[in-house]
C-alpha positions in Angstrom: -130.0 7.6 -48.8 -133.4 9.5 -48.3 -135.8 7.9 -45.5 -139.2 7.9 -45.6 -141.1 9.8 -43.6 -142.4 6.4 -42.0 -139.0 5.1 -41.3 -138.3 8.2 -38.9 -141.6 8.3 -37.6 -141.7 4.2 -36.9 -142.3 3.2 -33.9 -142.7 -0.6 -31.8 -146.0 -1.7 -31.9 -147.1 -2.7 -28.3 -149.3 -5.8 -28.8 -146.4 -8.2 -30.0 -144.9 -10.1 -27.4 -140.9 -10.4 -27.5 -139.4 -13.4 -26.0 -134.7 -12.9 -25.5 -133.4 -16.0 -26.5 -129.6 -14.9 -25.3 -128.4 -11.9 -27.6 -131.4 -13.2 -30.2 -135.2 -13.0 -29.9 -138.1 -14.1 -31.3 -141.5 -11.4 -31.7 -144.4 -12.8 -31.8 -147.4 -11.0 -33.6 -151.0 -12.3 -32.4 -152.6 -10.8 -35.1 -151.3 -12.3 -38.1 -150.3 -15.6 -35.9 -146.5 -14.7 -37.5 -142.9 -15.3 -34.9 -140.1 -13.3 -36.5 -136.8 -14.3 -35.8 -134.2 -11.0 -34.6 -130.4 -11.9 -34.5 -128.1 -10.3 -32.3 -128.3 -6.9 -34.8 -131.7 -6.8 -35.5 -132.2 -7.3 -31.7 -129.9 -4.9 -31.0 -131.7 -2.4 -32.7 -134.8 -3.4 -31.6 -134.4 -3.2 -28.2 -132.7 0.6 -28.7 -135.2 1.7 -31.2 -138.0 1.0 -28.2 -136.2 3.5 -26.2 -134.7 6.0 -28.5 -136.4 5.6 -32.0 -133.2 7.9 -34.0 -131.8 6.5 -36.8 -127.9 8.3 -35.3 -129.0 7.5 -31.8 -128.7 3.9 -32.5 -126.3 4.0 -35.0 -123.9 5.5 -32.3 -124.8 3.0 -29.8 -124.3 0.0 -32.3 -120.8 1.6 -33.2 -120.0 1.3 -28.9 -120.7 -1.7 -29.0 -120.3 -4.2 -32.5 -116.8 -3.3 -33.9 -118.0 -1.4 -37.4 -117.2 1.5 -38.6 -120.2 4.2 -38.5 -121.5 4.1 -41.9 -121.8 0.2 -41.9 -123.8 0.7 -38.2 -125.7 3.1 -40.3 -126.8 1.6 -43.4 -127.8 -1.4 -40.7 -130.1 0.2 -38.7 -132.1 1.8 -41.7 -132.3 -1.4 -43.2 -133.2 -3.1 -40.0 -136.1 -0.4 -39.0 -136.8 -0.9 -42.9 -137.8 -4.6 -42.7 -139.5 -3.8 -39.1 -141.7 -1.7 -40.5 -142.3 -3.5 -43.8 -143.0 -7.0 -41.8 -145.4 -4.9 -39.4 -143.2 -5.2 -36.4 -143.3 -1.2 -36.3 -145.8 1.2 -37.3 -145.6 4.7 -38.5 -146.3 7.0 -35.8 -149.3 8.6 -37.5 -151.2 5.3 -37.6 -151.3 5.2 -34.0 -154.7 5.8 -32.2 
């Protein structure tokens, strides 16, 4: 699978406001007045991408932690940081000030 050049270039956006609920969360975007909903995954990765935004950075570290098999961590984290960026939780790095 190809990735955009926003996908590897995505980044958090620093005005929402993330609130752990356990291994879940719930984001919060001011903006658009929107609460998104992360499960233990999609927190997962959400957390990692903040500190290491690489698609086989995070992949590895999901694989050390959730028992699947590389290519599943894989195809989970792009469609993760896919839906991020497409519900605005992430930005591509070019749009930044």
């Amino acid at each position: 699978m190809l990735l955009s050049p926003a996908i590897l270039s995505a980044r958090r956006r620093d005005d929402l406001i993330c609130h752990e609920l356990g291994k879940e969360a719930v984001v919060y975007d001011d903006a658009s007045n929107t609460l998104y909903s992360l499960n233990e995954t999609s927190y997962f990765v959400w957390r990692r991408w903040g500190v290491t935004p690489e698609i086989e950075a995070v992949t590895r570290q999901l694989t050390e932690v959730f028992d699947v098999s590389e290519d599943h961590a894989r195809a989970d984290v792009r469609k993760t940081i896919a839906q991020m960026l497409e519900n605005g939780l992430l930005e591509p790095a070019a749009d930044r000030p």
